[in-house]
C-alpha positions in Angstrom: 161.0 76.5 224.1 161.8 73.0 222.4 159.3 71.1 221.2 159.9 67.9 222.4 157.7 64.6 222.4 157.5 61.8 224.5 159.8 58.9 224.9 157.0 56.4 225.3 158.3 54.7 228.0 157.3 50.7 227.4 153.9 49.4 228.2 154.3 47.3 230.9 156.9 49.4 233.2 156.9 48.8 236.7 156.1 52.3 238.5 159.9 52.9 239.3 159.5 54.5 243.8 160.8 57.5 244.1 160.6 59.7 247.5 160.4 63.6 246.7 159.9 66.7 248.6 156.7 68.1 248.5 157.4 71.7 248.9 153.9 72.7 249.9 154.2 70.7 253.1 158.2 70.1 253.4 157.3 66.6 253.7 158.6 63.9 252.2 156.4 62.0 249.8 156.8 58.5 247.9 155.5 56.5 245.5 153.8 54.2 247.8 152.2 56.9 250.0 150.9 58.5 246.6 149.6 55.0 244.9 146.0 54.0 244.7 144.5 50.5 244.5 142.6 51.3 241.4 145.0 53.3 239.2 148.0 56.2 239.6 148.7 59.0 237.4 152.1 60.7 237.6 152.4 63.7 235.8 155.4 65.9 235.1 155.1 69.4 235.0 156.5 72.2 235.5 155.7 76.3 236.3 157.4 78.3 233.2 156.1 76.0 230.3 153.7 77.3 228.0 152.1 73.8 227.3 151.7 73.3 231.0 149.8 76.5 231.6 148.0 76.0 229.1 146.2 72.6 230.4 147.0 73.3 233.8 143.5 74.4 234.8 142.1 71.1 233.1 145.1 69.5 235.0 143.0 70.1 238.3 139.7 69.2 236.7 140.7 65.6 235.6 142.3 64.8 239.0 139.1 66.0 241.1 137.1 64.6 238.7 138.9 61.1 239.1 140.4 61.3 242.7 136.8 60.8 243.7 136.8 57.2 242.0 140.1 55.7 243.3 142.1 57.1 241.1 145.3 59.0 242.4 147.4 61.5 240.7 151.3 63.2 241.7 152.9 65.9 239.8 156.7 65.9 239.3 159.1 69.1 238.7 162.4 67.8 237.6 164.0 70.7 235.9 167.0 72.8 236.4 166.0 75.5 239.2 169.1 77.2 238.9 169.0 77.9 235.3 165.4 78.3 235.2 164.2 79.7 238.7 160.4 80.2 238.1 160.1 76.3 238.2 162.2 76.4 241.4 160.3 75.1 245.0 159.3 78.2 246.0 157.3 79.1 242.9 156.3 75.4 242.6 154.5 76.2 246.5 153.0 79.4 244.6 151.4 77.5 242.0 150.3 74.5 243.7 148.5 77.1 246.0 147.3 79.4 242.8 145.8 76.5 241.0 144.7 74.4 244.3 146.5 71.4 243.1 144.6 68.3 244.8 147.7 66.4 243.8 151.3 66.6 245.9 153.3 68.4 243.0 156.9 67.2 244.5 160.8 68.9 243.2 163.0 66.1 241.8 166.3 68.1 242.2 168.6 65.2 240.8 166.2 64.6 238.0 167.0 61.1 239.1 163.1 60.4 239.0 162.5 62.2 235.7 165.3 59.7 234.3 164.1 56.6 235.4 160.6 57.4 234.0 162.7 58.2 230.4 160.2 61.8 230.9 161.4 63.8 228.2 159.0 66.9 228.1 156.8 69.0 230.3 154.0 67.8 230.4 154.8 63.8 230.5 151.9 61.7 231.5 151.9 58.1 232.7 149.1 56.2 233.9 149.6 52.9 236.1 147.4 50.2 236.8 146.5 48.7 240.5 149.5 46.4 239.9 152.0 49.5 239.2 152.4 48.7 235.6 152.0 51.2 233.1 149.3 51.1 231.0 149.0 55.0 229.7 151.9 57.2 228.3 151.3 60.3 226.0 149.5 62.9 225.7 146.5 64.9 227.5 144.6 65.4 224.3 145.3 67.3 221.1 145.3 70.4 222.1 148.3 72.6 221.8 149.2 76.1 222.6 147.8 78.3 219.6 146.3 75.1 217.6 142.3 76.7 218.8 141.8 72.6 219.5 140.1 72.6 223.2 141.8 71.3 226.2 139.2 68.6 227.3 142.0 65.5 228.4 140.1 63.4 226.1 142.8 60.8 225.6 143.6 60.2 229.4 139.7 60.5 230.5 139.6 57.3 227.8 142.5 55.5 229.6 141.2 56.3 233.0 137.5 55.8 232.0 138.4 52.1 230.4 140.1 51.2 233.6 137.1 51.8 235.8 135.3 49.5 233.2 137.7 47.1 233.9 138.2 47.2 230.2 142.2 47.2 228.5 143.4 50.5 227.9 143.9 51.0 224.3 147.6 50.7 222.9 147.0 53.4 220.3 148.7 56.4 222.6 150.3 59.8 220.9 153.0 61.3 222.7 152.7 64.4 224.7 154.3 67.5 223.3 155.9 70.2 225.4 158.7 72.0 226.5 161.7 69.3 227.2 163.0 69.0 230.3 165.8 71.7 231.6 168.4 69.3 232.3 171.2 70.4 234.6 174.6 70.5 232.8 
């Protein structure tokens, strides 16, 4: 496992669309039919990584705690099934199911949508406002794998919470820190 951080995509992005299958349902799922008037987090994760599993629980916490005030949230896998097969659709179906994801967790098997979001490590958050523009990227919290610092998504309940104040988010954003992407060769 690489540690890797967070390109920090610019403040400001537009949302780049992006139609991925969700292999719980086998449907199809975009960017518009995910998006929320209010705000949209997009999340990319994957099965195998050690810093997903250990937030994932929280994961599913944060989103029912804030799909409940506008707020919607998608998780991405964009890694290399073939070299790494626990993150491969099947398992991504097992996991959604394990951890009741109330999010569509959708396989980007060109890693075409990982690249235009400039996602460099599992997890990768990004936070969009009503207008699609990015006003979030980094990390959950502090917490780390074996760093005894409490998973409590401190720094993206801030984000979200000053956006249902209709107050700016703040600009002082860490990077995540996780396992990089498995690109394909």
């Amino acid at each position: 496992m690489t540690r890797t951080p967070s390109n920090m995509l610019p403040l400001g992005t537009h949302a780049p669309g992006f139609s991925l299958i969700n292999p719980v349902t086998g449907n199809s799922v975009s960017l518009d039919d995910t998006k929320s008037d209010t705000a949209t987090v997009i999340m990319f994760i994957c099965n195998h990584c050690p810093y997903v599993k250990h937030v994932q629980t929280h994961l599913v916490e944060l989103a029912n705690d804030y799909i409940r005030k506008g707020i919607s949230f998608v998780a991405i896998n964009s890694n290399d099934v073939e070299n790494y097969p626990d993150d491969s659709p099947e398992k991504m179906k097992d996991a959604a199911k394990e951890f009741s994801y109330p999010f569509p967790y959708l396989f980007d098997e060109t890693q075409e949508v990982a690249k235009a979001y400039q996602a460099a490590c599992t997890p990768d958050f990004y936070i969009f406002n009503s207008e699609m523009r990015l006003v979030y990227r980094g990390q959950l919290d502090d917490s780390r794998p074996g760093n005894n610092i409490p998973v409590t998504g401190k720094d993206m309940r801030a984000a979200l919470d000053s956006i249902l104040d209709n107050m700016p988010v703040s600009t002082e954003q860490r990077p995540s820190l996780g396992c990089n992407i498995k690109w394909k060769d």
